[in-house]
N, C-alpha and C positions, 0 to 999 in steps of 0.2 A: 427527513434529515439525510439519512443515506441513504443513494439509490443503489438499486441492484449492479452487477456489470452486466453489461451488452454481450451480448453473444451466446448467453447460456444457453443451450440445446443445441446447439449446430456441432458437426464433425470439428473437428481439429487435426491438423494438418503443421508438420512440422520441416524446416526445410533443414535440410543433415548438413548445406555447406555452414549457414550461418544461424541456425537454431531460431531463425522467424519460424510466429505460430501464426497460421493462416486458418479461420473457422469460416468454413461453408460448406457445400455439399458434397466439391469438390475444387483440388489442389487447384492450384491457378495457374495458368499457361507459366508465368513467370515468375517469380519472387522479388514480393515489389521492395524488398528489402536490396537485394547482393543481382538480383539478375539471372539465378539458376533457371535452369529448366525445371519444367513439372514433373521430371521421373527424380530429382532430389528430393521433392518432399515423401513423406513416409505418415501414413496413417496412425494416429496416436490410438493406444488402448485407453480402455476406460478407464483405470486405474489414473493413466497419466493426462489425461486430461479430467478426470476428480481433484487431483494435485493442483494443477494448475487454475482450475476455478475457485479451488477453496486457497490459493495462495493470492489469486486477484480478489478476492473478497476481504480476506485478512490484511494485505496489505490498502486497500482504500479501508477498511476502518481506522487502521492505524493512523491514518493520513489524516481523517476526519480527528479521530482522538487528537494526533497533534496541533493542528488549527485550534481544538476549545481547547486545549491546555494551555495555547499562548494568550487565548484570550484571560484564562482565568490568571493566568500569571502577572498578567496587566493591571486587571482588576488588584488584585494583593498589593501591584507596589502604587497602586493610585493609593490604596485603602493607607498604605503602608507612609505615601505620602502629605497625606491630611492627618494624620496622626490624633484622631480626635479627643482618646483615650487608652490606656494602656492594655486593655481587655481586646480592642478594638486591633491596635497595634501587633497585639500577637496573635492574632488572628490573622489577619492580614499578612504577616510577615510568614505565618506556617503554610499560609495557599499560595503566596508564590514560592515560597521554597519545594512546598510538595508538588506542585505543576511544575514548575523547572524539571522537577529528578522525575515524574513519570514522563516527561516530555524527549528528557533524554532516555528512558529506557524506553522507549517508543522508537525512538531515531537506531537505536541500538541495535533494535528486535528486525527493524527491517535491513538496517545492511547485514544480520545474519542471513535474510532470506536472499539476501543480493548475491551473497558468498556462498550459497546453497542452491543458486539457481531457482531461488521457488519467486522471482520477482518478474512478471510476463503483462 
């Protein structure tokens, strides 16, 4: 269902004009981002590239969570639409209402990470 992200074990590489992160062994003649030179990027510590793996993991799960919460939201108002019974009905109507609200504190959680910088 979810895959890992790409890149995990390579160096990390950050360019200080426009904060592109470049992972390889080493920095790259140019910054295929802005165009710097290779003496603007700056070697990340471990710490800050831990951050940033565990911030690319977090937000594709979130991403993945939002996708099945639209789908079950769908489900709810199809269920919500055929009305079969009233058991059925509130049923229906509490999974799309509860996939709407996780789906929006989902959307939420990541433009915190956007406004935090932890979104790479």
């Amino acid at each position: 269902m979810c895959q890992l992200v790409e890149g995990e074990g390579k160096l990390m590489w950050k360019c200080s004009v426009c904060n592109y992160i470049y992972e390889g062994g080493d920095a790259p003649e140019r910054c295929p981002k802005c165009g710097s030179p290779k003496e603007k990027y700056i070697k990340l510590e471990d710490a800050a590239e831990q951050k940033i793996s565990g911030s690319r993991e977090t937000n594709q799960l979130l991403m993945v969570s939002i996708e099945l919460l639209e789908e079950l939201e769908a489900i709810g108002e199809r269920g919500v639409e055929i009305n079969l019974d009233p058991g059925c009905q509130r049923y229906f109507t509490k999974l799309k209402e509860q996939a709407k609200s996780l789906k929006q504190n989902s959307l939420a959680e990541i433009e915190t990470h956007v406004k935090k910088d932890k979104w790479s």
